[in-house]
Steps between C-alpha positions, in 0.01 A plus 500: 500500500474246785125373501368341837320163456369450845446705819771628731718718688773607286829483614891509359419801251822608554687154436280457178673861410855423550486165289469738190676755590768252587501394113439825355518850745262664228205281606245702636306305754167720623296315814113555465464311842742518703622249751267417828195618268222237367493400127158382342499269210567726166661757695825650337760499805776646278629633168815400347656732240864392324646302202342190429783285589550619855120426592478135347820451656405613806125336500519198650731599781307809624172337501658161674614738751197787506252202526675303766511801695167618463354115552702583893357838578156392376473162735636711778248745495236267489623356800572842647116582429385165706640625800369839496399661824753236689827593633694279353691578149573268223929426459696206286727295535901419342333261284540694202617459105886495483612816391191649574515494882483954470270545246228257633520607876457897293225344356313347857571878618282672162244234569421617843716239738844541674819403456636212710894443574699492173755273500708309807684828538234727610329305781480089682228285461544204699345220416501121606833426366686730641303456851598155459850580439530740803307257769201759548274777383653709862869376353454613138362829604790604702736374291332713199485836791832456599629510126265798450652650809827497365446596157120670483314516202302160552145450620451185681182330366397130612214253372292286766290242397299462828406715806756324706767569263375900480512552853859382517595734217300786643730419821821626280317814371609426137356840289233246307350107549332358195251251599522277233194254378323630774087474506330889583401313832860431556611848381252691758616235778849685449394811465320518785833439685673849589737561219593858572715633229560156305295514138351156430443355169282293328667235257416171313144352360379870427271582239301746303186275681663528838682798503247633724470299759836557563568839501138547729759314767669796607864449291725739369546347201423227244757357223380337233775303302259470190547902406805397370604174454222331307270862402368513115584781260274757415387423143660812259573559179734773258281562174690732217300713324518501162772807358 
């Protein structure tokens, strides 16, 4: 049986499942809590029932991967309860574990937040190389539309750094601006500005302390690169009982 250690939300049952059953398609894997559920310290969260080998095989690679998954949902959700009673919702970012880019965006989603763009194929985010590199916020807008135009499927999304720079990309009507390292005084500045259909996102220097603040500012949403690219694992362990 798998044997919380700490407090969580549980998530990547499933994952956790196919790692036996990849070894051994007899292994009977039984969830107690399933995933977007809280675990308490003690609490059994699932029962493992197969030969010997496949399980010890198997051990270390489930948990690695059960843990690391739970350790996402259960910082997202506390940041997803800081903000309650805001508009704004709690997304990441592509700064995820190679290889693990599906299962750890899965794993934001069980924990309460949303799912940002995926990959480079899904959506543009334009950020201060490429503006660089096309002469303009204005010129690396269009040039993104007119792509989109041609071939659909992309959502134009832009970062600003100032208020200057997010009125010039609110001139293009991309579909998002990030305002990036922004302070909430900065952020409500912008907001205040008639955005009509453009969602505006919080980014950079945001934390569990002042997650708040933030989202009280009137954005759409917050990323927070930290749910995935430097979160902790939820402490678990496998325990055999004795036959």
């Amino acid at each position: 049986m798998i044997i919380a250690r700490s407090n969580g939300v549980i998530a990547g049952q499933r994952i956790a499942e196919g790692v036996f059953q990849s070894l051994e398609q007899s292994v009977q894997y039984t969830i107690e809590i399933p995933d977007g559920e809280n675990a308490n310290t003690g609490d059994t969260i699932a029962r493992i029932k197969g030969k010997t080998w496949a399980i010890l095989v198997g051990e270390r690679t489930a948990l690695n991967l059960l843990g690391r998954c739970s350790g996402i949902a259960s910082l997202t959700s506390q940041y997803v309860k800081a903000i309650e009673g805001t508009n704004a919702k709690i997304t990441e970012t592509r700064k995820t574990a190679p290889g693990l880019r599906y299962i750890d965006k899965a794993s934001v989603v069980t924990g309460g937040g949303v799912n940002h763009r995926y990959a480079l194929y899904d959506a543009f985010l334009i950020k201060e190389n490429h503006i660089r590199a096309t002469g303009g916020i204005v010129e690396a807008i269009k040039a993104c539309q007119t792509y989109r135009d041609r071939y659909g499927m992309f959502r134009v999304m832009v970062e600003a750094t100032n208020i200057e720079e997010y009125k010039l990309a609110l001139s293009a009507k991309p579909e998002r601006i990030l305002l990036d390292n922004m302070t909430p005084d900065q952020l409500t500045a912008c907001v205040k500005v008639t955005h009509n259909n453009v969602e505006l996102e919080a980014t950079g220097g945001i934390t569990l302390e002042n997650v708040r603040q933030y989202a009280e500012t009137g954005v759409n949403f917050i990323s927070i690169g930290a749910l995935t690219h430097s979160v902790g694992v939820l402490d678990l362990s496998l325990l055999i009982r004795s036959l």
